[in-house]
C-alpha positions as a printed Julia matrix, in Angstrom:
540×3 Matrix{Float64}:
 -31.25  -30.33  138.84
 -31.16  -26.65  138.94
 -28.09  -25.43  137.94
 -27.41  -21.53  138.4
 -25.09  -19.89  135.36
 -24.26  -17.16  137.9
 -23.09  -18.7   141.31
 -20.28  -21.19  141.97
 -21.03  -24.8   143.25
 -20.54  -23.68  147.01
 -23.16  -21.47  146.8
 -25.68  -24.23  145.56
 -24.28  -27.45  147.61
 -25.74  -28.62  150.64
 -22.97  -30.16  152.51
 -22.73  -33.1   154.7
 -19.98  -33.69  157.07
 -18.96  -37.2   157.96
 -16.99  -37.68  160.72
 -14.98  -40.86  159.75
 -14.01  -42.65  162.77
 -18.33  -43.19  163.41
 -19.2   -43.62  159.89
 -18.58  -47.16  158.58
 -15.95  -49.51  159.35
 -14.77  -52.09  156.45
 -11.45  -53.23  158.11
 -13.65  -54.73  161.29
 -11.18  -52.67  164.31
 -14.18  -50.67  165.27
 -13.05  -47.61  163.78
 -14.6   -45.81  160.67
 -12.49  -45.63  157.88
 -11.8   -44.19  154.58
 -13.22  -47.1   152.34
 -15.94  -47.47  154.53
 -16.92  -43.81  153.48
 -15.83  -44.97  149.8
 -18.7   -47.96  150.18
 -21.31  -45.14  151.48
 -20.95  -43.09  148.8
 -23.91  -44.03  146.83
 -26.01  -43.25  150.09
 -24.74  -39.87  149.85
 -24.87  -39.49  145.98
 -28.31  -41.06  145.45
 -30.42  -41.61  148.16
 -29.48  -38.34  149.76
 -28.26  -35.98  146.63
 -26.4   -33.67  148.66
 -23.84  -32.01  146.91
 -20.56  -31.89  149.0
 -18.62  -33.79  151.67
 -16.84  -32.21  154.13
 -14.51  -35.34  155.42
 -13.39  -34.54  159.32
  -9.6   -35.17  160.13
  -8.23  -38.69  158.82
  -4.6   -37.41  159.32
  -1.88  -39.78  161.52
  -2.93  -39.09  165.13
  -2.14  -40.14  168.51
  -5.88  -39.21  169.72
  -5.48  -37.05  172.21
  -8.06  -35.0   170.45
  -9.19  -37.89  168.34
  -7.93  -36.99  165.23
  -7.24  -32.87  165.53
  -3.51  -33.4   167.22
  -1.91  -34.35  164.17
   1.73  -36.09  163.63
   1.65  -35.79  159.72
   0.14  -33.1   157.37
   0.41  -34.81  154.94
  -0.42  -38.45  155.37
  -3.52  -40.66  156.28
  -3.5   -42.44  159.54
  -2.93  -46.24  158.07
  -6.2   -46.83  160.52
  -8.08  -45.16  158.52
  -6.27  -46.06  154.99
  -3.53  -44.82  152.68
  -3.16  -42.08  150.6
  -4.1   -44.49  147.54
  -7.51  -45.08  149.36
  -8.02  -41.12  149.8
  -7.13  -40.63  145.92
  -9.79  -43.64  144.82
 -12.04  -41.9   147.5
 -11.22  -38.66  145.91
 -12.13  -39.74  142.25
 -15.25  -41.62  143.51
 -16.75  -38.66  144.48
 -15.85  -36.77  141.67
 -17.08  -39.78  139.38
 -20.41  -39.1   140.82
 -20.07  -34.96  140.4
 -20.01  -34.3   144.13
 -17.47  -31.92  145.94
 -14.8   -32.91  148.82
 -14.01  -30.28  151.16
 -11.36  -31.65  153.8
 -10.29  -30.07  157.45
  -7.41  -28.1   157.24
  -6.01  -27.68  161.03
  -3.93  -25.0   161.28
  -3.39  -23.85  165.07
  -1.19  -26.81  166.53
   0.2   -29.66  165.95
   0.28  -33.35  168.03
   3.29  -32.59  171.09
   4.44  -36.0   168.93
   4.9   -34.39  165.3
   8.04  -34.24  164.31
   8.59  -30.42  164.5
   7.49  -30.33  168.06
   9.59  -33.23  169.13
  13.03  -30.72  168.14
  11.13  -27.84  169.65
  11.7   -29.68  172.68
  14.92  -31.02  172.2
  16.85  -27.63  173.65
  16.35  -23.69  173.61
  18.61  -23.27  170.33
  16.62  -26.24  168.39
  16.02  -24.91  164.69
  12.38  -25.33  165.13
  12.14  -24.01  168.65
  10.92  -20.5   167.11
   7.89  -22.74  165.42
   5.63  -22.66  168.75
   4.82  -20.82  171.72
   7.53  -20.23  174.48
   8.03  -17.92  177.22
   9.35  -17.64  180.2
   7.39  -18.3   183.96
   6.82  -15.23  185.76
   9.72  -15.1   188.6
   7.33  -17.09  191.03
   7.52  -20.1   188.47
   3.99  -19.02  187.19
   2.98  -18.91  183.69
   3.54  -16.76  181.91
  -0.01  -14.84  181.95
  -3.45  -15.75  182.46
  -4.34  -17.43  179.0
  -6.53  -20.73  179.67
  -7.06  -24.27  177.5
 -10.82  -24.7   176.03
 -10.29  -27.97  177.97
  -9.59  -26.28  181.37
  -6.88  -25.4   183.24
  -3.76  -22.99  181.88
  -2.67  -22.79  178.28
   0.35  -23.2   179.38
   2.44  -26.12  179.88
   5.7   -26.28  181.91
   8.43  -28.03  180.0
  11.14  -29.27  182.11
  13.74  -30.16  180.2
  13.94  -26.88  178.41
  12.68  -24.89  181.56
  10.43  -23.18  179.69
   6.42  -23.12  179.47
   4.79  -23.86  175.98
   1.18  -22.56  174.67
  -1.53  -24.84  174.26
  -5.34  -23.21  173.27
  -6.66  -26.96  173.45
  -4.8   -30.3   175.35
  -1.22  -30.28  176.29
  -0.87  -32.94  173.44
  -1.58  -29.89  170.65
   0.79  -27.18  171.39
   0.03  -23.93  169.33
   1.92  -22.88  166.38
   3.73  -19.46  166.08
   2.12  -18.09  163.15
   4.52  -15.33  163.28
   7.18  -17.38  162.62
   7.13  -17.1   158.55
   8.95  -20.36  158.37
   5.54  -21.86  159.97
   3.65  -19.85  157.23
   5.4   -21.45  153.76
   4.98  -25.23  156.05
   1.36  -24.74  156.32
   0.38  -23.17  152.97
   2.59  -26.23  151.73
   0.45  -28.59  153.38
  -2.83  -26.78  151.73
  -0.51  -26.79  148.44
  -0.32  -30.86  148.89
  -4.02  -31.49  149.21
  -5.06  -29.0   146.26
  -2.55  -31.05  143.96
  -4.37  -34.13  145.03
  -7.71  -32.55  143.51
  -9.6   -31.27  146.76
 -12.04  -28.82  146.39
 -11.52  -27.21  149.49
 -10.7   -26.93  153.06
 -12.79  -26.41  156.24
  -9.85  -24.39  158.01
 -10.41  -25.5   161.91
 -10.18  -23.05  165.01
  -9.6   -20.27  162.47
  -9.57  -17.46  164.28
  -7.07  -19.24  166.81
  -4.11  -19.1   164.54
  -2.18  -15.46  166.24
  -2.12  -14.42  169.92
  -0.8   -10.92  171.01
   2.73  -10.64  170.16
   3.02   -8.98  174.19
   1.6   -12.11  175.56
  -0.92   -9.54  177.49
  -3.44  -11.13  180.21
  -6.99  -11.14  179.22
  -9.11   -9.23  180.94
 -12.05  -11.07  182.83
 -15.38  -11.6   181.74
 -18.26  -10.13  183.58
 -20.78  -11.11  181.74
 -19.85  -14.89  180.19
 -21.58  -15.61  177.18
 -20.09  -19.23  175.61
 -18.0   -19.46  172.62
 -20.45  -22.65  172.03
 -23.53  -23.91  172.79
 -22.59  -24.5   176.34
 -21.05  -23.11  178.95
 -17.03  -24.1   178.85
 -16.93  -23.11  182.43
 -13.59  -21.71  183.68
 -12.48  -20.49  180.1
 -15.8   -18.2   179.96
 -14.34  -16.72  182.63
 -12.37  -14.5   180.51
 -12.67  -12.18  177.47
 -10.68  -13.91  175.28
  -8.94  -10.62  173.72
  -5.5   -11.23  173.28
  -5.18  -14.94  172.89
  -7.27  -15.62  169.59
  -8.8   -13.48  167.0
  -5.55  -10.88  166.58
  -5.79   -8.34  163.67
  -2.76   -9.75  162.04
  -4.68  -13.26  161.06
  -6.59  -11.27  158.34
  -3.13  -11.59  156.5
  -2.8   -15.33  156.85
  -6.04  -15.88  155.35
  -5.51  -13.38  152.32
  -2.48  -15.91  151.6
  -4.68  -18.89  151.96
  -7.12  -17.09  149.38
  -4.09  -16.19  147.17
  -3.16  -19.92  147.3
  -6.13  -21.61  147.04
  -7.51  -18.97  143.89
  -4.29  -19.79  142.38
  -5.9   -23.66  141.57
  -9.28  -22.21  141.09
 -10.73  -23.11  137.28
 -14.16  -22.79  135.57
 -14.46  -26.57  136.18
 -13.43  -26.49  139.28
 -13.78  -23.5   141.52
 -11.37  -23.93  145.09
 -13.03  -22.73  148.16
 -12.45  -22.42  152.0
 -14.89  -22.53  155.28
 -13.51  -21.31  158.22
 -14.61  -22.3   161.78
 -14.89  -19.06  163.61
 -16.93  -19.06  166.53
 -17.67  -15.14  166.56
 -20.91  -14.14  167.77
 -20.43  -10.2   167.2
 -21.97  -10.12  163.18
 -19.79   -7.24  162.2
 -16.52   -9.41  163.59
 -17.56  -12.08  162.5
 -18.17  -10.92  158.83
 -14.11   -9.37  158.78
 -13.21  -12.86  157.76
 -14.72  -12.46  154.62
 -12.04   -9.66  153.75
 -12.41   -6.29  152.78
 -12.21   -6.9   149.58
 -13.72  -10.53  149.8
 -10.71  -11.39  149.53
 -10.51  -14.09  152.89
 -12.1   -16.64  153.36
 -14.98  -17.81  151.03
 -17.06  -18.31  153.89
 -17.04  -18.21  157.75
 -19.54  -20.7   159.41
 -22.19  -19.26  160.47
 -22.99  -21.46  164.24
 -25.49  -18.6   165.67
 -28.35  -20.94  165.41
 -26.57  -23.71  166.85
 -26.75  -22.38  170.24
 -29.5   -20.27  170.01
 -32.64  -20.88  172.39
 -34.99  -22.8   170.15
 -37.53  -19.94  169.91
 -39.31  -18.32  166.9
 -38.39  -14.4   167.9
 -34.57  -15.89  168.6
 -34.26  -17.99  165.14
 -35.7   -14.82  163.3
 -32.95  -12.64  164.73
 -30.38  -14.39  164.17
 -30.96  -14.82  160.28
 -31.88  -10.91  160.38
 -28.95  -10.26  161.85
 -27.04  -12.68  159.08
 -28.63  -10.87  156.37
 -27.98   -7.39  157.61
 -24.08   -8.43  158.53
 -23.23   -9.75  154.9
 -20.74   -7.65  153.07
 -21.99   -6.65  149.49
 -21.23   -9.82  147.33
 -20.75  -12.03  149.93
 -22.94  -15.39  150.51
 -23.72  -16.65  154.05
 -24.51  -20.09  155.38
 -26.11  -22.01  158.47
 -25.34  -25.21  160.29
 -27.65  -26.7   163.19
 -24.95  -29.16  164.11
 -21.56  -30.89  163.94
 -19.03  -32.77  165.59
 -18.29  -30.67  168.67
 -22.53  -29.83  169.63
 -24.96  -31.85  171.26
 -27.85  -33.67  168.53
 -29.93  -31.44  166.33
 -33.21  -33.49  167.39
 -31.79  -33.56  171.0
 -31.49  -30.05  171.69
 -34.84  -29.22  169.98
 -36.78  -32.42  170.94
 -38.23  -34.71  168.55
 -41.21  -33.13  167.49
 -39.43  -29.96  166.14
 -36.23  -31.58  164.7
 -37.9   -31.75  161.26
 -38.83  -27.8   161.76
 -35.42  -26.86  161.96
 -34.25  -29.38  159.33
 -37.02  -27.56  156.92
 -35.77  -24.19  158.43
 -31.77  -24.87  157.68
 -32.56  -26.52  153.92
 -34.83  -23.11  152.98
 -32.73  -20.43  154.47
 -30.56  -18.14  151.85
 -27.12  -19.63  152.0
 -25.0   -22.74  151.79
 -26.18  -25.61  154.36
 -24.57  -27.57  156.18
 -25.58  -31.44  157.5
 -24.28  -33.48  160.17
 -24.1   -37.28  159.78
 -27.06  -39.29  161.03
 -29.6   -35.36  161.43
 -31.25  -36.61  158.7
 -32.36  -40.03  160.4
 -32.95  -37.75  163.54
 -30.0   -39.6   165.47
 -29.91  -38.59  169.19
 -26.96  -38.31  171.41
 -25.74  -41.37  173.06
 -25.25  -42.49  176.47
 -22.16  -43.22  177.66
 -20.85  -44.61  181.19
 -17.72  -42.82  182.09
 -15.97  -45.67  181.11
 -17.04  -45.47  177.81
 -15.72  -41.93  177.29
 -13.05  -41.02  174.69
 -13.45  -36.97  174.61
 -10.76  -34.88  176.75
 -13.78  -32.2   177.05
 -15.68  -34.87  178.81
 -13.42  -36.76  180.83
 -12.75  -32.83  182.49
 -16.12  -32.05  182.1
 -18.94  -34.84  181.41
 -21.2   -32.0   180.73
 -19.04  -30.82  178.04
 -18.28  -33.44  176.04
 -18.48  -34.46  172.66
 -18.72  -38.17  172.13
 -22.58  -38.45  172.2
 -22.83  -36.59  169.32
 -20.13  -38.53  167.35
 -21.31  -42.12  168.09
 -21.57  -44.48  165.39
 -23.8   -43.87  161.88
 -26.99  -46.37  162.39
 -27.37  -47.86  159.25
 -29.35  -51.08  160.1
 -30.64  -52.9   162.39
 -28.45  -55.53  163.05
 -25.58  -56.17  165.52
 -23.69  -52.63  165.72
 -26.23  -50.84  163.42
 -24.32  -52.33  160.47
 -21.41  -50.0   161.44
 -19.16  -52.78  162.47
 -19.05  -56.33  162.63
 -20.96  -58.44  165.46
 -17.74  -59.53  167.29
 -16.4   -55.91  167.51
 -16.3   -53.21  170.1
 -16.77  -50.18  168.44
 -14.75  -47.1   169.34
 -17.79  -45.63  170.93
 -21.2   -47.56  171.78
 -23.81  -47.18  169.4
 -27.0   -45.79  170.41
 -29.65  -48.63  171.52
 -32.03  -46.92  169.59
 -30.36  -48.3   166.19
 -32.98  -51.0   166.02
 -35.79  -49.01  165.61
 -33.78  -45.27  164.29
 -31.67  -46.2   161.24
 -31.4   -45.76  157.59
 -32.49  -49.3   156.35
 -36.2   -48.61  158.51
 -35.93  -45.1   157.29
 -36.09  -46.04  153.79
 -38.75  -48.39  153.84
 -40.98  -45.62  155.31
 -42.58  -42.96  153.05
 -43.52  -40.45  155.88
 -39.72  -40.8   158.27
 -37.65  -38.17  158.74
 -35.16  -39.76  156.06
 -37.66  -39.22  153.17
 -38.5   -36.0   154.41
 -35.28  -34.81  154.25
 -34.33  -36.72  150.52
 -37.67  -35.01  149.11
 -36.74  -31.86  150.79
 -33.49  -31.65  149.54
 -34.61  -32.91  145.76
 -37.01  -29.7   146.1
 -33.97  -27.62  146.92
 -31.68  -28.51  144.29
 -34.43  -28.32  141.53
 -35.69  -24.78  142.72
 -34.18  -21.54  141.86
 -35.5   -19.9   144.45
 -34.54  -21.76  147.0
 -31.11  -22.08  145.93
 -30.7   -18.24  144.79
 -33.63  -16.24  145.5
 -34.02  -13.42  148.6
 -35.03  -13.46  152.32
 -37.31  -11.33  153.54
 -39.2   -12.13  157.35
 -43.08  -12.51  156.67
 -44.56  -10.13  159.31
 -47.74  -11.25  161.0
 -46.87  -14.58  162.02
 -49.19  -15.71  164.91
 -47.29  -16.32  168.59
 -44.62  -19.17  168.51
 -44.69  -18.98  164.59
 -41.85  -17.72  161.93
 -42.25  -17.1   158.42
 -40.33  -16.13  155.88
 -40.15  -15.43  151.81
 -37.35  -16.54  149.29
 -38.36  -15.17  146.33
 -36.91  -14.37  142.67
 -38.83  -12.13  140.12
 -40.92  -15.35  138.77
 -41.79  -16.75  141.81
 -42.89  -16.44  145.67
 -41.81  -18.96  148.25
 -43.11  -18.88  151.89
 -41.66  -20.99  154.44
 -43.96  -21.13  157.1
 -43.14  -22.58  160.77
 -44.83  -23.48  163.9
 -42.84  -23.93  166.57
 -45.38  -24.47  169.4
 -47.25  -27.88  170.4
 -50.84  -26.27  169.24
 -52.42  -25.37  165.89
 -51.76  -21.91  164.49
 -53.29  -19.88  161.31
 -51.03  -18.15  159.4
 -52.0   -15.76  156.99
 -50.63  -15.43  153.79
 -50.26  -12.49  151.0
 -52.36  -15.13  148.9
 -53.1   -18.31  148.24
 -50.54  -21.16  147.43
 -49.9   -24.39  146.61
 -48.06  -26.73  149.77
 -45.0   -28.19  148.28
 -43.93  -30.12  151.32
 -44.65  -30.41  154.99
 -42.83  -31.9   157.6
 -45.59  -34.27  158.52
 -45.32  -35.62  154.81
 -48.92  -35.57  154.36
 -50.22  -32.33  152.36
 -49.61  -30.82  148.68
 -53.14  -29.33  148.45
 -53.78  -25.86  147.57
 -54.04  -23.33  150.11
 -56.12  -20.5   150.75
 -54.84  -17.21  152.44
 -55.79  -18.43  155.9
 -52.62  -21.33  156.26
 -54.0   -23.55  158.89
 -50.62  -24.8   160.64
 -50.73  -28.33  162.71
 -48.53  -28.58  166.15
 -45.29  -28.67  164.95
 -45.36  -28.34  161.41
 -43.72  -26.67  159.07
 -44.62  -26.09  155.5
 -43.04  -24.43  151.99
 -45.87  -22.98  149.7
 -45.53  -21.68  146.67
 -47.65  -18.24  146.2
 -50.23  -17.92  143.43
């Protein structure tokens, strides 16, 4: 494996989230847990390689938002396992020099955790000053126009207190006053917690949600909607969301996270923190970095997530990733997670292995969703079936088909859960044909395209370090790009179109990999490019 002298082991990783609850269940309730995750770790460590895990909430939860509304900061939800399990879990993946990045949810809290419970008690509760409260308008309205990603008002009336509390998600996760500097010390204490366990870092959630306007102003309305996500979140893209997320002042809680967490950094092990900021405006979104890089270490980059699947569109987004970049900082990409539709469903079959090629070539740290690299597909559910609040408001906006469970075989359940079990969400019916055991056994699937893809990208310095520059030429429906360092040229060529394209290159090459798993021949100049193909060549 390549290893670079000069960058830190975020900048090399590829990282693969699991989302525990759909990964593997060991304790046969139908629910992923934490030593299922423990038993998949070779899986992750060998047969993929990937670098990193970034483990999604496994805190105490009622499951309002499955997992996000949390009751304990500092605890594992005994569904899941203990904190003994998380520390074996912990040293497992250490044991087998890999990286655990955990979420760090920062916004709100469960309306059951403990500080929220004597918020609510009366108006002169010591902890009533920890969230959100105001007044209704004289009418009995709330207090101003601020709206719940999940629909309706932000703001919840609270009768016994006769007073309305803030809520940027459910009424089960009321916000937390980050001005409140008692708030501040509890949550860098609950960062402090996990860093003495030995984490490598945190994936800070709804980052940019943390302060509101200290005026409470309305926000003014939208006239031109443009999602915060891949798809439309109706009513709340009514607004321009100006004074209830994003504030100036949350540049200051993240230069105390970075204090904190560089204060456990080492040579051996560096600490580092990804913040979920869904910012489409480049320069805004690159003030999270900090003036003096001094923020966060990075914030995800989800412009290609809900991009239209077009050549011209991909290439301006990365353009416009490269240009944004402060001096010294290092960008990333993600093409899907826990809260978007299926890679390979929103780009169709035939070009999911083009964008996997695309996301494991770019400059910058990747980032893999469970089950993309066995091309899983969203699942069907009846409403019934449905667990997400977005889609029990909104069937069109929610989240479980993306988070059903990890197909590892084909038997009963996809080898997720035992036969006689419900699992928490259906698995998709696809499992008998689409899973990891089939996968394996097959030298051109989309499984072995992605392990020798990735085995290419941590053995190559170019790929891991080396520059972007856009190839210019590239036929219609084509996009092609360099990563080069001063030894070597890289072209990653791509064809997103259903009919065979020439590309011409600066010279000849040899093809490393393509995504129909079929060519390492040399190349000349004229790159002859199948329907949906992509391809990396080496120059010269």
């Amino acid at each position: 494996m390549f290893n670079a002298p000069d960058q830190l082991w975020w900048q090399q990783a590829v990282i693969y989230q699991v989302y525990p609850r759909s990964f593997q269940d060991t304790n046969g309730d139908g629910i992923g847990d934490l030593e299922g995750v423990l038993r998949r770790l070779d899986y992750l460590s060998e047969t993929l390689s990937v670098d990193a895990i970034w483990l999604s909430p496994f805190y105490p939860s009622p499951d309002a938002d499955f997992g996000y509304d949390i009751t304990d900061f500092k605890a594992v939800d005994p569904r899941l396992g203990t904190l003994e399990t998380f520390d074996r879990l912990l040293s497992e993946i250490h044991a087998r020099r890999m990286r655990l990045i955990v979420d760090l949810v920062v916004t709100y809290t469960s309306d059951q955790h403990p500080w929220f419970v004597e918020a609510r008690r009366s108006r002169q509760s010591a902890k009533r000053d920890w969230f959100l409260w105001a007044d209704p308008k004289p009418d009995g309205a709330p207090p101003n126009n601020w709206l719940s990603a999940f629909g309706g008002s932000g703001w919840e009336w609270d009768a016994q207190t006769g007073q309305y509390y803030y809520h940027s998600f459910t009424k089960h996760q009321p916000d937390l006053n980050w001005r409140n500097l008692e708030v501040r010390e509890a949550m860098l204490d609950v960062a402090r917690f996990w860093l003495e366990r030995g984490v490598d870092g945190f994936r800070v959630d709804a980052a940019h949600w943390i302060l509101k306007d200290p005026d409470l102003r309305d926000n003014p309305p939208n006239t031109a909607p443009r999602s915060i996500l891949a798809r439309s979140m109706g009513e709340y893209d009514s607004q321009l969301h100006l004074y209830d997320k994003g504030h100036p002042d949350c540049h200051e809680v993240f230069r105390a996270y970075r204090r904190l967490i560089d204060s456990y950094s080492t040579p051996e092990q560096p600490r580092f923190a990804i913040g979920e900021i869904h910012i489409f405006d480049w320069q805004e979104w690159a003030k999270y970095y900090g003036a003096q890089l001094d923020e966060l270490h990075m914030p995800f980059n989800f412009a290609l997530v809900g991009a239209p699947w077009q050549p011209e569109v991909v290439r301006s987004v990365v353009e416009g990733l490269e240009g944004a970049l402060p001096r010294g900082a290092w960008g990333n990409y993600v093409l899907g997670n826990h809260d978007e539709a299926r890679l390979t469903s929103r780009v169709g079959e035939a070009q999911a292995r083009v964008a996997t090629l695309l996301l494991l070539t770019l400059r910058g740290t990747p980032t893999l969703y469970y089950g993309d690299e066995i091309g899983m597909v969203n699942g069907v559910l009846t409403p019934e079936q449905i667990r997400d609040p977005w889609g029990k408001h909104d069937p069109t906006l929610g989240r479980d088909p993306a988070r059903t469970p990890m197909q590892w075989d084909d038997s009963p359940n996809a080898g997720f859960c035992p036969e006689d079990v419900t699992p928490w969400l259906p698995v998709n019916p696809d499992y008998l044909t689409r899973n990891v055991a089939s996968q394996s056994a097959e030298p051109r699937s989309m499984l072995n395209f992605v392990r020798h893809l990735l085995r290419l990208r941590q053995n190559s310095r170019t790929l891991q370090q080396g520059a972007y520059r856009t190839l210019e030429g590239a036929p219609q429906g084509c996009y092609a790009y360099y990563r080069s360092t001063e030894s070597e040229r890289l072209v990653v060529a791509l064809n997103f179109t259903d009919q065979a394209r020439t590309l011409r290159l600066p010279s000849g090459g040899r093809i490393l990999i393509s995504t129909h798993m079929d060519r390492n021949e040399r190349t000349e100049r004229d790159l002859a490019l199948r329907a949906n193909e992509g391809c990396l060549i080496a120059l010269g």
